[in-house]
Residue frames relative to the residue before (quaternion, step in Angstrom):
aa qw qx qy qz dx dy dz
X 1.0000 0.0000 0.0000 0.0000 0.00 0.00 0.00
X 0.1561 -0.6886 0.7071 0.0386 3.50 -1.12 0.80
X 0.3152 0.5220 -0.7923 -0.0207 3.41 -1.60 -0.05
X 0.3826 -0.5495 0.7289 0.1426 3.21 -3.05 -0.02
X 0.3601 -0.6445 0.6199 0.2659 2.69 -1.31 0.12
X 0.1191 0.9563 -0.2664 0.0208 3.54 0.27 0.79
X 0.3448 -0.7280 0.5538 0.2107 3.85 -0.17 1.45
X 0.3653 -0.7209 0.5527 0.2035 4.17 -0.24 1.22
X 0.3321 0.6235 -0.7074 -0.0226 3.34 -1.17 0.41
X 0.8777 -0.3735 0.2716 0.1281 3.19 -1.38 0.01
X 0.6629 0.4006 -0.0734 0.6282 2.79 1.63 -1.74
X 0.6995 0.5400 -0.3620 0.2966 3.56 1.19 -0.46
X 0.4500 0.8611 -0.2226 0.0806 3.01 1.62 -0.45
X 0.5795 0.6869 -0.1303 0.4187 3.09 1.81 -1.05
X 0.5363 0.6002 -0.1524 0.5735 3.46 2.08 -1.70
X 0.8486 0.2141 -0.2985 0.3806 3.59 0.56 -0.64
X 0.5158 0.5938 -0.3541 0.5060 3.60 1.35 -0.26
X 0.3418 0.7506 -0.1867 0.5337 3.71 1.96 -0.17
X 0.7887 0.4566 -0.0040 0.4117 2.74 0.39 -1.90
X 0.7096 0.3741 -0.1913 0.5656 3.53 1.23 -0.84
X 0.5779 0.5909 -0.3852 0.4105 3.12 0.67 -0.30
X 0.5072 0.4786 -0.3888 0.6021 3.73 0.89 -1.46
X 0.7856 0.3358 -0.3774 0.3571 3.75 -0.74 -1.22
X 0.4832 0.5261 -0.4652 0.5228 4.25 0.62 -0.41
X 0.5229 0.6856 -0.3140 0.3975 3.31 0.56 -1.62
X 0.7692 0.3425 -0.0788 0.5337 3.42 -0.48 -2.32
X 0.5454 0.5283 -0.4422 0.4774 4.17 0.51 -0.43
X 0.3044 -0.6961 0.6062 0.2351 3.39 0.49 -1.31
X 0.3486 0.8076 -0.4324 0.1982 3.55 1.24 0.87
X 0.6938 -0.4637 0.4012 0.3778 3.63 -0.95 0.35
X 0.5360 -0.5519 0.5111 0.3832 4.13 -0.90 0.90
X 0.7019 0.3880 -0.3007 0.5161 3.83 0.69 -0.82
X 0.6420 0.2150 -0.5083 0.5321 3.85 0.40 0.27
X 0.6938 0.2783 -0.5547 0.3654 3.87 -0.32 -0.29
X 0.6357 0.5752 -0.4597 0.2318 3.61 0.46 0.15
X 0.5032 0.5019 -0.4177 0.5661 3.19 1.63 -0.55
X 0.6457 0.4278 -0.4632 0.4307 3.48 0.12 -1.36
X 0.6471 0.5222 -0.4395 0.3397 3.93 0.04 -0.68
X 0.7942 0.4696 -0.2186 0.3178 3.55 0.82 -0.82
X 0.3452 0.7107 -0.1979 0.5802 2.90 2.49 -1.02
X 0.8198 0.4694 -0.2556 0.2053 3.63 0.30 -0.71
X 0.5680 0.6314 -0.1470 0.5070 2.19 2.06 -1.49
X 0.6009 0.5855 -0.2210 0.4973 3.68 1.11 -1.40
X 0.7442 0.5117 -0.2950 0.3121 3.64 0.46 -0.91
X 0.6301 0.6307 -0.1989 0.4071 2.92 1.51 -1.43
X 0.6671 0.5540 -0.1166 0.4842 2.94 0.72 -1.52
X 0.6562 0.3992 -0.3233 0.5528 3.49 0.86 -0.57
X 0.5320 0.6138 -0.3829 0.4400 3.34 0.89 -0.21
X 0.7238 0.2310 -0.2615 0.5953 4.10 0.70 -1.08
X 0.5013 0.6328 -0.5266 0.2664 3.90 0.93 -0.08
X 0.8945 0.2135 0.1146 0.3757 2.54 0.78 -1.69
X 0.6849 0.5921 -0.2348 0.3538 3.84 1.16 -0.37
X 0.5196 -0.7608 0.1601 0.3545 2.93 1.84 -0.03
X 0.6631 0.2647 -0.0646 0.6972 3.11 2.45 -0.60
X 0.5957 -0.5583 0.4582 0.3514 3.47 -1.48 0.72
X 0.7968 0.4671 -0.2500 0.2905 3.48 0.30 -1.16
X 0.0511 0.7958 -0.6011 0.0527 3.79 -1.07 0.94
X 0.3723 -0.5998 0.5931 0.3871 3.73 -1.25 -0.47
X 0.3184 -0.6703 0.6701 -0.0150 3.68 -0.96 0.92
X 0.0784 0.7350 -0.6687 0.0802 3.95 0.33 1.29
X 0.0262 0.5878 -0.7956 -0.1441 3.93 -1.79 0.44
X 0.1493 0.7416 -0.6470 -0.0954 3.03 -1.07 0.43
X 0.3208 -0.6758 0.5804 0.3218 3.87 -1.49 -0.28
X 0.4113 -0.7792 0.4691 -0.0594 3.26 -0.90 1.18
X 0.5666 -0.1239 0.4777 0.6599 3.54 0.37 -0.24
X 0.7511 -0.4679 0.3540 0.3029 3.33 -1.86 -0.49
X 0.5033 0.5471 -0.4336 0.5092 3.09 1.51 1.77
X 0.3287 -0.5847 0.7234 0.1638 3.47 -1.67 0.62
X 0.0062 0.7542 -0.6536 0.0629 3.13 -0.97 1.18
X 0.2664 0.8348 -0.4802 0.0400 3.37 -0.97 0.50
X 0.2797 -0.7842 0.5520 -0.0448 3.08 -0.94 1.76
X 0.1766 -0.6382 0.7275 0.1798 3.35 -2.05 0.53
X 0.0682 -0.7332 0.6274 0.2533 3.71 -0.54 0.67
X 0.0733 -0.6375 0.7468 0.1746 4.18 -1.45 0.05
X 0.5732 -0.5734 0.5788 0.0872 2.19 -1.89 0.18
X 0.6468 0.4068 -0.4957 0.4130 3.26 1.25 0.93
X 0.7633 -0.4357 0.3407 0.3338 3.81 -1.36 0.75
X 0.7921 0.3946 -0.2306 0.4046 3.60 0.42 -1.48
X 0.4077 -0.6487 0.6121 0.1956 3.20 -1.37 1.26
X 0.4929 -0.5175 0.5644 0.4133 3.30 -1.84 0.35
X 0.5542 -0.5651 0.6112 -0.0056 2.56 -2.23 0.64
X 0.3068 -0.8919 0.3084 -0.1235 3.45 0.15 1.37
X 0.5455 0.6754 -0.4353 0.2383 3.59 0.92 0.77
X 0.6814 -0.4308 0.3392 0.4848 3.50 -1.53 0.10
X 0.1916 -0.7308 0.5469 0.3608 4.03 -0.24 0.26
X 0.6639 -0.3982 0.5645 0.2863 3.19 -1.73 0.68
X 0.5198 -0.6005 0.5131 0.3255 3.74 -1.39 1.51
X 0.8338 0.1807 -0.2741 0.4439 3.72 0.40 -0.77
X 0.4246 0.7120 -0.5441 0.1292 3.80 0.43 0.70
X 0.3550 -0.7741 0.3635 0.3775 3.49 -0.95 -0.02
X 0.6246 0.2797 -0.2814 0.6726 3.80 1.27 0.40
X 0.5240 0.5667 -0.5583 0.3042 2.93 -2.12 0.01
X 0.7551 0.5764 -0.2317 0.2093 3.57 0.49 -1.23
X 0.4134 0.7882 -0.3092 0.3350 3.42 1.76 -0.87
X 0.7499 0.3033 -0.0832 0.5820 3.51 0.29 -1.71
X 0.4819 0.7340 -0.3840 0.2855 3.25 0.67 -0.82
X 0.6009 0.6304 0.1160 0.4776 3.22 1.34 -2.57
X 0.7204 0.3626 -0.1791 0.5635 3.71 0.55 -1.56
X 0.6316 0.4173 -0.4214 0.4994 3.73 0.70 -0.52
X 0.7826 0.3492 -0.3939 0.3323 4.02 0.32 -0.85
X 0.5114 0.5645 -0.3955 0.5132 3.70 1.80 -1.03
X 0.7761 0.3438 -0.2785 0.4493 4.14 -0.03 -0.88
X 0.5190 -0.5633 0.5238 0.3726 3.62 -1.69 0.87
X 0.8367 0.2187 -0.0436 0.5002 3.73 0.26 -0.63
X 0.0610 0.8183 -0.5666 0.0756 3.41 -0.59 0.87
X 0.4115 0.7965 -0.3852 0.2186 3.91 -1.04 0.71
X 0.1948 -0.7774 0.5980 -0.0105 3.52 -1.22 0.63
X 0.0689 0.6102 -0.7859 0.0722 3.60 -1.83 0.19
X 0.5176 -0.4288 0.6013 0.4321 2.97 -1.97 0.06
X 0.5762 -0.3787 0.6252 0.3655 3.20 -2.14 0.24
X 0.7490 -0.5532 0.2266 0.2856 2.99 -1.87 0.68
X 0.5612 0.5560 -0.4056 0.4598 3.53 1.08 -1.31
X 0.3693 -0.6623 0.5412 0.3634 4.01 0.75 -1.01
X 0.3954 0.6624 -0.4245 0.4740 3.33 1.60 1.06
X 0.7743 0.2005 0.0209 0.5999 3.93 0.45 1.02
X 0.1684 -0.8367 0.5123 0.0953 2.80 -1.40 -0.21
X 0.1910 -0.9067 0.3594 0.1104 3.87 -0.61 0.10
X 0.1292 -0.7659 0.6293 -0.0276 3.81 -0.05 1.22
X 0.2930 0.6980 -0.6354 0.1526 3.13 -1.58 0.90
X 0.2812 -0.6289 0.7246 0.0201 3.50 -1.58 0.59
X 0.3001 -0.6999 0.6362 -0.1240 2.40 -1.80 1.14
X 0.1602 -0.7716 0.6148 0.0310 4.19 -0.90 1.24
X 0.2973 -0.6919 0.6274 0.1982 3.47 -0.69 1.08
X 0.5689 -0.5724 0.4983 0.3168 4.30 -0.78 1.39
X 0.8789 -0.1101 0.2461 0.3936 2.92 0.69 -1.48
X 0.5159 -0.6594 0.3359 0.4316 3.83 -0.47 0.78
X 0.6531 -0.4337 0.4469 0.4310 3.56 -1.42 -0.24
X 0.6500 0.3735 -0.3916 0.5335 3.88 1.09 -0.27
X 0.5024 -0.6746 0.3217 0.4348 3.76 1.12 0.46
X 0.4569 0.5915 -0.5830 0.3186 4.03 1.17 -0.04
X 0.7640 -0.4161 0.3539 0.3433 3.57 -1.40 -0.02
X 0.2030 -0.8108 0.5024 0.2213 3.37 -0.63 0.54
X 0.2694 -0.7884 0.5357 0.1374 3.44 -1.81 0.33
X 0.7066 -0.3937 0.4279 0.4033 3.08 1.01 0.35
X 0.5941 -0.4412 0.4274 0.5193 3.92 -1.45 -0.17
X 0.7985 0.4181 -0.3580 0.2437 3.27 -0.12 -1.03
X 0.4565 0.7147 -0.4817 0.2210 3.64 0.78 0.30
């Protein structure tokens, strides 16, 4: 298991989507999980200054069983919002994407109801042991 403490910015984004990757990498995951996880990061984070009102969060990977899982908890209350996005909108599509590209996908508040926590999950591998992709394969 890995996590950060991490102050979001923009420019860092690349360093910490980086960062997972190497550890997929050292796992020995499949190109189609570090790619979700790669986009997952990017999406979380970012949803993080979009929406949470602050920079600062916790960035957990961990390995499960014969899952990658990886969460951002904040520190703000409000849950995402979940819809199909309109063909010509210009947001919405991120989570939207990470929920059909990842095998598991989800959030709640932490327990105290202080924050909150969004994350997805990549199955290593299918049940016939070939590599998995997620739904959209």
């Amino acid at each position: 298991m890995y996590g950060w403490a991490v102050d979001v910015r923009a420019s860092d984004l690349a360093q910490r989507r980086r960062a997972v990757v190497d550890i997929l990498q050292l796992w020995e995951a499949p190109d189609s999980v570090v790619e979700t996880a790669r986009l997952g990061v990017s999406e979380l984070l970012t949803n993080v200054l979009a929406h949470s009102g602050r920079a600062d969060c916790y960035l957990l990977v961990a390995r499960v069983g014969g899952l990658v899982v990886v969460q951002v908890f904040d520190a703000s209350p409000s849950l995402p919002v979940l819809r199909e996005p309109a063909s010509d909108g210009t947001c919405g599509r991120g989570l939207w994407l990470l929920r059909e590209m990842a095998d598991d996908f989800g959030y709640a508040r932490t327990w105290l109801g202080v924050g909150k926590v969004v994350w997805f999950a990549c199955a290593l591998a299918s049940l016939d042991g070939s590599a998995s992709c997620g739904r959209t394969c």
